[in-house]
N, C-alpha and C positions, 0 to 999 in steps of 0.2 A: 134648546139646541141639541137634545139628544143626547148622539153617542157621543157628539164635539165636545160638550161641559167641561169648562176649563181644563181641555187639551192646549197644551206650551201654545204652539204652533198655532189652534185657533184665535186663542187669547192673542195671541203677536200680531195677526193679521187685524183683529179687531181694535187694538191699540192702535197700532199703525192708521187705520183710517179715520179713529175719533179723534185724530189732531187736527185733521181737515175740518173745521165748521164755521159757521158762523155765530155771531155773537147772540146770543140768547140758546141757542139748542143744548136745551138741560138733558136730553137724550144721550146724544154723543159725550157730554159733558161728565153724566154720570159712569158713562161707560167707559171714556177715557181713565175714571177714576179706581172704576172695580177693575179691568184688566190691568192697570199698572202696579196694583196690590197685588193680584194673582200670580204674574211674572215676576215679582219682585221674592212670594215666598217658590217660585219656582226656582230661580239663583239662589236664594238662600238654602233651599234644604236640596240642591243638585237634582232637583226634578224637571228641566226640560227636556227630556226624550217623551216622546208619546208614540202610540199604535199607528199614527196615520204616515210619520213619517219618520225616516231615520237620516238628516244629514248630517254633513261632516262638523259643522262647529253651529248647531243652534241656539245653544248657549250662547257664541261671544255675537251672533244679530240680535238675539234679546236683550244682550248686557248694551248693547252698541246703543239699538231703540231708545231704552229706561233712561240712558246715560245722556241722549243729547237729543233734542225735540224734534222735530221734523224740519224746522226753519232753520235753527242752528246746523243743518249736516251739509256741510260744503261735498260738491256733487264725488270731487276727484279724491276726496278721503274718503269720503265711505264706497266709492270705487274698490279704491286699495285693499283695505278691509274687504270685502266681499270676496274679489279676489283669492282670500286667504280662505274665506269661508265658504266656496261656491264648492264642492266633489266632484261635478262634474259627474261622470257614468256611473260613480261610486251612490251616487245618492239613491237611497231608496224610497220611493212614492208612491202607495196604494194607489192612486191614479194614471198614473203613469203606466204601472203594472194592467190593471182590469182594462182601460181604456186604447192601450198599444201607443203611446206619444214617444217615440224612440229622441224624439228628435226636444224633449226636457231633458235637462239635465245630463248635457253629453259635454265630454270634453273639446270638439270643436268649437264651442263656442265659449270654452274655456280658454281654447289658445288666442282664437281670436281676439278676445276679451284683454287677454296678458296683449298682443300684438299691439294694438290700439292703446291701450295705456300707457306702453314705451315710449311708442313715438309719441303722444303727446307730453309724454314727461319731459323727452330730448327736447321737441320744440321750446316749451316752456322754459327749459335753463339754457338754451340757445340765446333767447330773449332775456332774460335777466341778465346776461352776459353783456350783451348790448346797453343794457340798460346801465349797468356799470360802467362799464367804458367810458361815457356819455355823461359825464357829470355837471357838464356848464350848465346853466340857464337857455344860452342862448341855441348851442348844439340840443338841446333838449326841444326847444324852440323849432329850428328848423325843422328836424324827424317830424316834430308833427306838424307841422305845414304841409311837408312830403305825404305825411301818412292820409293827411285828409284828402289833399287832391287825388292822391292813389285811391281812395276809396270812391271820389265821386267820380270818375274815370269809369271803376269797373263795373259800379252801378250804373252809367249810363249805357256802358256798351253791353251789359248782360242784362240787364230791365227796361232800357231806353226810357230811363226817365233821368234828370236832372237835376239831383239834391244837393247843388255844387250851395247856394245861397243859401237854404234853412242849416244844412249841414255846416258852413263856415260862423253864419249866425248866434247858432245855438253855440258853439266852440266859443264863439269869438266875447259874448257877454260874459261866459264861465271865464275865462281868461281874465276881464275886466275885473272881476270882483276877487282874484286872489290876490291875496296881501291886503285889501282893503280893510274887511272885515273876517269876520268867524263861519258867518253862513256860506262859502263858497263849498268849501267840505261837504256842508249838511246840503247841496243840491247835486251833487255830483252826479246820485240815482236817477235823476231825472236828466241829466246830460247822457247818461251811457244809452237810457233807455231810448232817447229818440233818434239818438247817432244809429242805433240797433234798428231800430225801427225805418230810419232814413234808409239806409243801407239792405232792406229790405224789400225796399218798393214802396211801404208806407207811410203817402204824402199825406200828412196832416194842415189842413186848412187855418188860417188865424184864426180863423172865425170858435173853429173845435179847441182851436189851445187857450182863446182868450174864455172859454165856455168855465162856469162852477166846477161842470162835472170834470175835467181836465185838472182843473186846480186843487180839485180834493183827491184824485187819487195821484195826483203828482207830490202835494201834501204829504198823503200818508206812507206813499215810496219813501222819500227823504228821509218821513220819520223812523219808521222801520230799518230801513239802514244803517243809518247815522246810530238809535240803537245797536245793534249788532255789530256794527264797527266798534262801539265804546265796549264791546267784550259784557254788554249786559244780558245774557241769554243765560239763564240758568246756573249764573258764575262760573260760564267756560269759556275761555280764551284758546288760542292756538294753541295753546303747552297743555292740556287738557284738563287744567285750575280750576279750582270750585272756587270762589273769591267774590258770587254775585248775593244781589238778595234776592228774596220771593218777592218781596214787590216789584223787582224791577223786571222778574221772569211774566208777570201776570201783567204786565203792559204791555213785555212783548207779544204775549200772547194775544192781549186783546186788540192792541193795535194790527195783528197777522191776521185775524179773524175780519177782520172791519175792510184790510184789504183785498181777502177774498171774497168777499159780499159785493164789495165795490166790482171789483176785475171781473165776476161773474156775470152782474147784472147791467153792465152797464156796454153795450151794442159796437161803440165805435171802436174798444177794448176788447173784444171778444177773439181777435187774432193776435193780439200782443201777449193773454197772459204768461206761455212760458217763457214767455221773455222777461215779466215783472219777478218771477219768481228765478230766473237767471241773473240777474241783474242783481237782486235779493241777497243770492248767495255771495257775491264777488265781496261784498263789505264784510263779513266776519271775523277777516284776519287783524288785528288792531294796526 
């Protein structure tokens, strides 16, 4: 690598991408494993500054990285974080610099950044607000009667397509199986994912849903999530707990790998994935 040789910042970036693999790539594998040692005696001995770059808190996105895996970082926390850690015109970039890119690392898109996060913060406890109020069964019941029809409305008149029936359908068998047994929980990922997907424009055929390949990566959603809801990622929960084991971080992982092999290679899924990995995130919080 040259001049990069376990530079903070190269190693970050390289870490950061050897989480992404599939299962077998002893490559990535291995390399996941020497930059996470690398950065790890960089926190330890206050060695992440390097020549190529000088931002305002590289430390706490390295600590952040090492500390919660790529699948475990719910998108609006590590937002926040960043936030805290972006300079903005303050940051200094050899690149930046020789290349003339005024327009990295400037504080407009710092505010903007703060702007947008507000308001969906307001939204979101706007909504939990409602959601308290609202504590029957049945008032609970209605809202999302309301909510579904509102939905298959605006998709028909902004997509002109019609997902009043798969969209009630899909709803209405999840409904069926709560209280009956345990599994309604553990499919939920696959109900958000195709209400997401409906609500999209993409109508999926019986024919594609009754298919293996549908089954196995609807399968492995479920699994993956229903994980990561039980707070088994690397023993972090929301309060930011170490409490898991390594076996149970090494399914997550394996099972995240297996899903993106799946999502990757499979055609009819090629416009859903950041939806599977959206979806992904929503179950984290126990």
């Amino acid at each position: 690598m040259g001049e990069t040789d376990k530079a903070p910042t190269a190693m970050y970036n390289l870490y950061r991408c050897s989480q992404v693999s599939f299962p077998g790539e002893k490559i990535l594998d291995d390399a996941n494993k020497f930059t996470y040692n690398i950065l790890q005696n960089c926190l330890l001995n206050n060695q992440s500054l390097d020549k190529w770059l000088i931002a305002k808190d590289i430390h706490g996105e390295i600590r952040y990285a090492l500390e919660v895996p790529w699948f475990a970082s719910l998108p609006r926390v590590e937002t926040r974080l960043y936030l805290q850690q972006y300079g903005g015109a303050n940051d200094i970039w050899i690149g930046k610099m020789l290349h003339r890119m005024p327009d990295i690392s400037n504080n407009v898109y710092l505010e903007a950044a703060k702007l947008d996060y507000n308001k969906c913060q307001s939204q979101h406890q706007f909504e939990w607000t409602i959601i308290q109020d609202n504590e029957t069964r049945q008032m609970l019941l209605n809202n999302l009667l309301q909510f579904l029809h509102q939905l298959s409305e605006e998709t028909c008149e902004t997509l002109g397509k019609d997902i009043h029936l798969q969209l009630y359908s899909a709803w209405g068998t999840w409904l069926m199986s709560v209280g009956e047994d345990k599994t309604a929980r553990q499919v939920e990922p696959e109900l958000l994912l195709r209400s997401i997907n409906l609500c999209a424009g993409h109508m999926v055929d019986d024919d594609i849903i009754s298919s293996i390949d549908y089954k196995n990566i609807s399968n492995i959603t479920n699994k993956v999530c229903f994980k990561l809801e039980r707070g088994k990622v690397s023993g972090i929960n929301c309060n930011g707990n170490h409490n898991g084991s390594h076996e149970s971080t090494n399914e997550v992982e394996s099972d995240m790998k297996e899903l993106l092999q799946l999502s990757l290679s499979m055609s009819i899924f090629f416009l859903y994935n950041p939806i599977i990995w959206a979806v992904s995130n929503l179950f984290q919080w126990p």
